[in-house]
TORVO-314089 format. One line per 5 residues: number of its first residue (from 1); for each residue x, y, z of N, C-alpha, C, O. Coordinates in steps of 0.001 Angstrom, whole numbers, plus 500000, padded with zeros to 6 digits. Each point is the difference from the previous one (the first is absolute). Layout:
NUM	X,Y,Z,X,Y,Z,X,Y,Z,X,Y,Z  ... .
//
This chain:
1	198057,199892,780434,499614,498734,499402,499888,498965,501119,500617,500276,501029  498523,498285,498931,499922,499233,501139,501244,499146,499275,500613,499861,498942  499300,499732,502268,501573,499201,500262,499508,498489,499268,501045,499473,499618  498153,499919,500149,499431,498897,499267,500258,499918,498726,500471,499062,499357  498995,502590,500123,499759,500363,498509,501626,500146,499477,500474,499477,498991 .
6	500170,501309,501908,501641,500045,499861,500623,498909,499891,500868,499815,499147  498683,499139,501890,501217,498740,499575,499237,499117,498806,500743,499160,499493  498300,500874,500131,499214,499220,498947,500592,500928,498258,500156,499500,498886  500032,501957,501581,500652,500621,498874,501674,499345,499713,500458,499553,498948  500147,500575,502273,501910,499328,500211,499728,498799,499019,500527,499994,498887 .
11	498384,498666,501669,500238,499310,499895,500008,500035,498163,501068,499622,499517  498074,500705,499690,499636,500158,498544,500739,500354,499481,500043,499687,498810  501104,501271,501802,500872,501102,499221,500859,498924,499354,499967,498866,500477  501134,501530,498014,500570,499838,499725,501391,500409,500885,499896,501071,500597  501280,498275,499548,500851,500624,500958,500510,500752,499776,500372,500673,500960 .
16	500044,499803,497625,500658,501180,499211,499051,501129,500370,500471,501133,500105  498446,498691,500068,498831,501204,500109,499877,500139,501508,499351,500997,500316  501069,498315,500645,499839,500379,501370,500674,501322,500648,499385,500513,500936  501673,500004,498697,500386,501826,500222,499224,500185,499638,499130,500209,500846  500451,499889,497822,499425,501242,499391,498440,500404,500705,499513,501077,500343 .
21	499929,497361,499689,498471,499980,500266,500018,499986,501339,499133,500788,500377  501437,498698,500573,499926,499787,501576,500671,500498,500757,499825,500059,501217  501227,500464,498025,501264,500664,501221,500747,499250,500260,500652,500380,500972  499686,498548,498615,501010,498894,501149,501135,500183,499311,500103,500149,498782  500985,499832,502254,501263,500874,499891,500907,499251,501309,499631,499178,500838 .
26	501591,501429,498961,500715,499638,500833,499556,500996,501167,499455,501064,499707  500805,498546,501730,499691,500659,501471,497590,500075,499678,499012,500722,499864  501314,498421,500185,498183,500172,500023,499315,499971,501704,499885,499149,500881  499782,502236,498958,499488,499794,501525,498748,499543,500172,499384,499867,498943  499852,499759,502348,498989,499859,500828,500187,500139,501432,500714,499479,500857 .
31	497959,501834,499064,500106,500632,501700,498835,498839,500699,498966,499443,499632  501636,500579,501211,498476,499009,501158,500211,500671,500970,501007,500592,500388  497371,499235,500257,500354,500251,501643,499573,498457,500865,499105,499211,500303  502150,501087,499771,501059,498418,500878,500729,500346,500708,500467,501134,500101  499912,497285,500946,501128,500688,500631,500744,498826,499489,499605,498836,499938 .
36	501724,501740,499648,501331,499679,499256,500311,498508,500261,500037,499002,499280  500139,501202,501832,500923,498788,500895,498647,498556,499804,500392,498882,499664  498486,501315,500529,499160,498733,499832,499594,499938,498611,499500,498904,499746  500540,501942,499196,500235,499707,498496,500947,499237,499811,499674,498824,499836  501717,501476,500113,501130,499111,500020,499943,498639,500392,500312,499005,499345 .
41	499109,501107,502169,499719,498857,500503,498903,498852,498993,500042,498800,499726  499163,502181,499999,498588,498764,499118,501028,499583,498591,500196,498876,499538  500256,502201,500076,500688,499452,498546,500708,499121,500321,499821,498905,499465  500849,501198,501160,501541,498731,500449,499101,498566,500143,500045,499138,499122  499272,500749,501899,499148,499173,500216,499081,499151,498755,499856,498798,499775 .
46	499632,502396,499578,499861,499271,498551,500470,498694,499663,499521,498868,500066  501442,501575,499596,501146,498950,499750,500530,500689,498916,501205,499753,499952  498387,501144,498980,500478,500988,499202,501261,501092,499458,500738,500538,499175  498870,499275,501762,501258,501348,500447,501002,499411,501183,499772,499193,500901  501526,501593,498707,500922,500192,501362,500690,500652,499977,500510,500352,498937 .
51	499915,500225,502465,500512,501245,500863,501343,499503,499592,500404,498849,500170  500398,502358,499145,500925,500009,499640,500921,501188,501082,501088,499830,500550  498143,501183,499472,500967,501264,500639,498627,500689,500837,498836,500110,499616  501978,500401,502018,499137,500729,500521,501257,501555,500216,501227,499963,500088  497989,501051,499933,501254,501453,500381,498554,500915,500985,498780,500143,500075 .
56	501927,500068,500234,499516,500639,501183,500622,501478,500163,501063,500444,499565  498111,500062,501064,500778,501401,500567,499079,501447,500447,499387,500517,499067  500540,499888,501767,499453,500988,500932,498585,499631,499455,499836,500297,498817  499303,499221,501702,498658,499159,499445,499683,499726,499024,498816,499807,499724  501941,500110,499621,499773,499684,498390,500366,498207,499804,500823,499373,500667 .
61	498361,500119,498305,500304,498922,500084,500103,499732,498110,499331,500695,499234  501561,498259,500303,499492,499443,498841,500476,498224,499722,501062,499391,499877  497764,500332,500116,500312,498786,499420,500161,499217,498711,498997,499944,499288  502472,499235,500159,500105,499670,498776,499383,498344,500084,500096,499251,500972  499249,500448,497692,499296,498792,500095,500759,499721,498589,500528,500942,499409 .
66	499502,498021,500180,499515,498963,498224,499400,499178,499899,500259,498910,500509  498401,501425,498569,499353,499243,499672,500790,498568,499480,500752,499865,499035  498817,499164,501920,500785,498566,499698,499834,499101,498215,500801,499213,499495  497908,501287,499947,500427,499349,498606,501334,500976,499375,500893,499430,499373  499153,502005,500845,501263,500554,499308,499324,501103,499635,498803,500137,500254 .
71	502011,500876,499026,500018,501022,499482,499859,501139,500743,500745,500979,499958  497788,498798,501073,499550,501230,500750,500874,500308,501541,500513,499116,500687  499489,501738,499491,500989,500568,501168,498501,501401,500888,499330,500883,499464  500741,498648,501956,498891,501333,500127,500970,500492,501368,500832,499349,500631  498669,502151,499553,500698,500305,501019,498614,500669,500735,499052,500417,499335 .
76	500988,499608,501890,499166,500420,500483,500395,501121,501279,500970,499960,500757  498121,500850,499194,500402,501435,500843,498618,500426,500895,498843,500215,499639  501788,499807,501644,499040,500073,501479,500100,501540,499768,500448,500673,500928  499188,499924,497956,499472,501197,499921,499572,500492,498364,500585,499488,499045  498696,501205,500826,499510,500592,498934,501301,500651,498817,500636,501002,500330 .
81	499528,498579,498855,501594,500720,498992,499008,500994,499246,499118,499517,499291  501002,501765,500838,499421,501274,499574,500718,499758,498231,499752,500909,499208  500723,498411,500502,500700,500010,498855,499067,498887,498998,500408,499830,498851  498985,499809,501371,499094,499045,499445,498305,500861,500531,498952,499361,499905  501062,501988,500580,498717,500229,499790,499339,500691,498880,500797,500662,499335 .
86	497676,499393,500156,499648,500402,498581,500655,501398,500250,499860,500829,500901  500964,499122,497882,500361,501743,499823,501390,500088,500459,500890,500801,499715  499078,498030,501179,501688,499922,500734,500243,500807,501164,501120,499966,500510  497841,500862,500045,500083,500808,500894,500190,501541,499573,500087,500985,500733  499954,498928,497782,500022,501102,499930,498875,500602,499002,500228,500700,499013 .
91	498883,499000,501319,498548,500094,499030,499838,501461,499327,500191,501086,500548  499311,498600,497804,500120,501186,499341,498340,500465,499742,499475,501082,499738  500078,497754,500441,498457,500185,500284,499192,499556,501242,500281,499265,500947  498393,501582,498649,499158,499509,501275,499636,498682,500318,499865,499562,501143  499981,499820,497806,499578,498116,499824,502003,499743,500706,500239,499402,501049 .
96	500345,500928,498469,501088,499200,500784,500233,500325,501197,500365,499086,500739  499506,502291,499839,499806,500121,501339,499039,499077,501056,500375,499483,501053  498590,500480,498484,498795,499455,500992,500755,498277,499699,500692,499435,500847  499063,500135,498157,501263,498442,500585,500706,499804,500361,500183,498892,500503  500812,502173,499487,501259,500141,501373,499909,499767,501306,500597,499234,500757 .
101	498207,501876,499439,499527,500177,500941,499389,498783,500621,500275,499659,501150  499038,499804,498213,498911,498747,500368,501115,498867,500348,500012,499481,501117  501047,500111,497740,501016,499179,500216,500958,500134,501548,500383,499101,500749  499830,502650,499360,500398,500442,501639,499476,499502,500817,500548,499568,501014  498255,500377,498726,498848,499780,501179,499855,498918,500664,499899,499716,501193 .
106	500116,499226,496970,498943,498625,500909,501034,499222,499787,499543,498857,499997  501713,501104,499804,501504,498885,500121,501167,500315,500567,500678,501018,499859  499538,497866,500907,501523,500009,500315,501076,498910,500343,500706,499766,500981  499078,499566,497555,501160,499458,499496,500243,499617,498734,498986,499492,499522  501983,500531,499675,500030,500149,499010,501089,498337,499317,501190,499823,500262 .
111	498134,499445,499079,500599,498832,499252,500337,500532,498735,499043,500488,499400  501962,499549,500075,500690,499786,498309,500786,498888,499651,500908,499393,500568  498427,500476,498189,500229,498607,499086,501287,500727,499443,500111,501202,499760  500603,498051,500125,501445,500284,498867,500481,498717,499040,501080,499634,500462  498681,499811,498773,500373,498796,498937,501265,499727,499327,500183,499469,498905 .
116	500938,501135,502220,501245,498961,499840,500645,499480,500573,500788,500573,500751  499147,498156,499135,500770,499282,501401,500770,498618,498649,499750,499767,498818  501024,499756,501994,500887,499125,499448,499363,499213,499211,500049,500102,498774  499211,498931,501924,499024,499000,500080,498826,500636,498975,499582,501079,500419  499792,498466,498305,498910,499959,499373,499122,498876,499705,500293,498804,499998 .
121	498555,501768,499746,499173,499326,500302,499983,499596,498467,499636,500944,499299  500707,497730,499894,500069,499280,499079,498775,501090,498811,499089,500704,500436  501170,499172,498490,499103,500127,498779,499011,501249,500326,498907,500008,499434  501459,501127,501523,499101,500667,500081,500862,501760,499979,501157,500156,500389  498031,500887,499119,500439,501142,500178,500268,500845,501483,499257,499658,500920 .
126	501500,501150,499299,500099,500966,501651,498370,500251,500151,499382,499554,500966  499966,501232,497940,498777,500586,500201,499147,498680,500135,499148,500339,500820  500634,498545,498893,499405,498839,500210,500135,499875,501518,499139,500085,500876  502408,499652,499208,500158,499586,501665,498999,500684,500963,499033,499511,500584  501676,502318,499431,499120,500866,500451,498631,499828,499899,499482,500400,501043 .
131	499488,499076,497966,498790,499526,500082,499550,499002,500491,498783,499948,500177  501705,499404,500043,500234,498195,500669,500218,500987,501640,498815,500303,499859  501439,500144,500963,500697,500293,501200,499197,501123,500235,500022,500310,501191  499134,500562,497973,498927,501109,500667,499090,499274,500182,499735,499956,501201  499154,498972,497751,499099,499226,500459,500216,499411,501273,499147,500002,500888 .
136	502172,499409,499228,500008,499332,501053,499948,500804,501164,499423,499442,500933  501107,501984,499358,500079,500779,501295,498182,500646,499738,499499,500470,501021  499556,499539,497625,498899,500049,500293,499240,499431,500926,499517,500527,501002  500369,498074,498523,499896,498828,500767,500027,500073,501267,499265,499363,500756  501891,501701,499675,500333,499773,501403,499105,501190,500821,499336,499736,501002 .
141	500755,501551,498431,499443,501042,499661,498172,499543,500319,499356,500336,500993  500238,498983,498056,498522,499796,500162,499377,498700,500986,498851,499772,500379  502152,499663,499798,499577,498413,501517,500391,500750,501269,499585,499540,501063  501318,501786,498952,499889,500680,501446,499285,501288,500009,500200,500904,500812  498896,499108,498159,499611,501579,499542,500867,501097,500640,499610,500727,500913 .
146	501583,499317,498526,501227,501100,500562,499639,501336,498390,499825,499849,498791  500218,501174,502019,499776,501310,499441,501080,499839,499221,501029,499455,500402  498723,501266,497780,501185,499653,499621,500184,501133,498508,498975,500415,499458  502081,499890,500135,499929,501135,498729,500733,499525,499266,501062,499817,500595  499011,499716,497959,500711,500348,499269,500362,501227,499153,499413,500320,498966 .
151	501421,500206,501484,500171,501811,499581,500652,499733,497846,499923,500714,499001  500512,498203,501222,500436,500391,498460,499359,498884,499289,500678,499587,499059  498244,499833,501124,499182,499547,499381,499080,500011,498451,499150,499278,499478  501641,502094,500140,499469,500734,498813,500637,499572,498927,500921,499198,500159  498607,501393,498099,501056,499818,499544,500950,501243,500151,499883,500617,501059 .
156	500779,499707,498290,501430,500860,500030,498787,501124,499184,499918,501141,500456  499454,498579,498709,499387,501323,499160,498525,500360,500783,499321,500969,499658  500341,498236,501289,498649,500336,500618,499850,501220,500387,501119,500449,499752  498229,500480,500721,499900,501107,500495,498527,499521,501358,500001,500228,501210  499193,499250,498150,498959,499929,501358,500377,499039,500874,500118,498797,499767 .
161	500096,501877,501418,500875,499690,501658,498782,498947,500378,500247,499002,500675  498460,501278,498858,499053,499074,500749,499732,498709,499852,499174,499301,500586  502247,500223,497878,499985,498948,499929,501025,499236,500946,500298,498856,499655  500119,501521,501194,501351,499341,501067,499134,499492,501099,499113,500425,500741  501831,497992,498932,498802,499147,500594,500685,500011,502054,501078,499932,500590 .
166	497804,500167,499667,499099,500135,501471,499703,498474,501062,499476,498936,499669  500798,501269,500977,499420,498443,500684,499657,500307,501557,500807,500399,500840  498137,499391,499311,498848,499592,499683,499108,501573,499462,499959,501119,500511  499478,498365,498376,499249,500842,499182,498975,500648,501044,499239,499317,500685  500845,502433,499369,499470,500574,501073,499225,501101,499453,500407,500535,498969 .
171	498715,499800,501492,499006,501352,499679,499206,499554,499183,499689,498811,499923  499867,502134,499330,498786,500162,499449,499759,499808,498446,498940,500091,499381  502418,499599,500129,500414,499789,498613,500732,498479,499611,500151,499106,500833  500067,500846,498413,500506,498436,499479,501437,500269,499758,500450,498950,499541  500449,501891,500536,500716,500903,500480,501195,499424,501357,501162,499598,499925 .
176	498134,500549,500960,500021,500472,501138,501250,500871,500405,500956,499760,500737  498667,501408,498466,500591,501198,500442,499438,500870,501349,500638,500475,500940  498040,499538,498797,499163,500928,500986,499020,499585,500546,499361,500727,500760 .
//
């Protein structure tokens, strides 16, 4: 799916209907290919966000942020989490293999949204927040044209993989699977 058509769907949804229809859940990933340390850097800068926790260890990096109106919490990882890929890494089909694969390929780093933090964001639902805070890392996503996947972008009952939205929309289909 294009990443336009996806956040124009978030935005319409009822919030009770956002699992079911969109996937949004607690640990919501997005793979980019970025490098870690100047993501962090642009978000902070924002004015949006702030660096709460950095951990480190044998090249691994992750950074903890909160979104400053409340609710949203993101952590970010200077490497790809095989645990957030379609299929999970352990693909039972061929459509989930070849997005694994593609996700292997073209990212390596991985941001997840998580929606509990002390602090909420007044009159609004977790899955709201979470929608309020993907537009916005769209946003960020499409003014640096940074390569980008949402792997659980689906609903929970979808079966066609070719709807997991893509950035920047590539190949030969509307898709951009292939």
């Amino acid at each position: 799916m294009i990443l336009e058509e996806y956040l124009k769907n978030l935005e319409h949804c009822p919030d009770e209907s956002l699992p079911d229809n969109f996937g949004i859940s607690d640990n919501w990933p997005i793979f980019l290919r970025a490098n870690a340390n100047e993501l962090v850097r642009n978000l902070r800068e924002s004015g949006k966000y702030r660096l709460i926790d950095i951990r480190e260890g044998k090249a691994r990096k992750r950074y903890t942020l909160n979104y400053l109106p409340g609710t949203v919490k993101l952590k970010i990882f200077n490497r790809l989490l095989h645990i957030y890929l379609t299929g999970r890494g352990q693909e039972k089909t061929f459509e989930e293999h070849v997005h694994s694969e593609r996700q292997i390929e073209n990212y390596n780093t991985t941001l997840v949204l998580t929606p509990y933090q002390k602090k909420k964001i007044p009159l609004l639902t977790w899955q709201r927040a979470l929608v309020i805070v993907i537009n916005d890392i769209a946003g960020y996503i499409a003014q640096k044209n940074i390569h980008a996947c949402f792997p659980r972008s689906l609903s929970w009952h979808e079966k066609d993989l070719s709807k997991i939205v893509y950035y920047p929309t590539e190949g030969n289909n509307e898709t951009g699977i292939f």
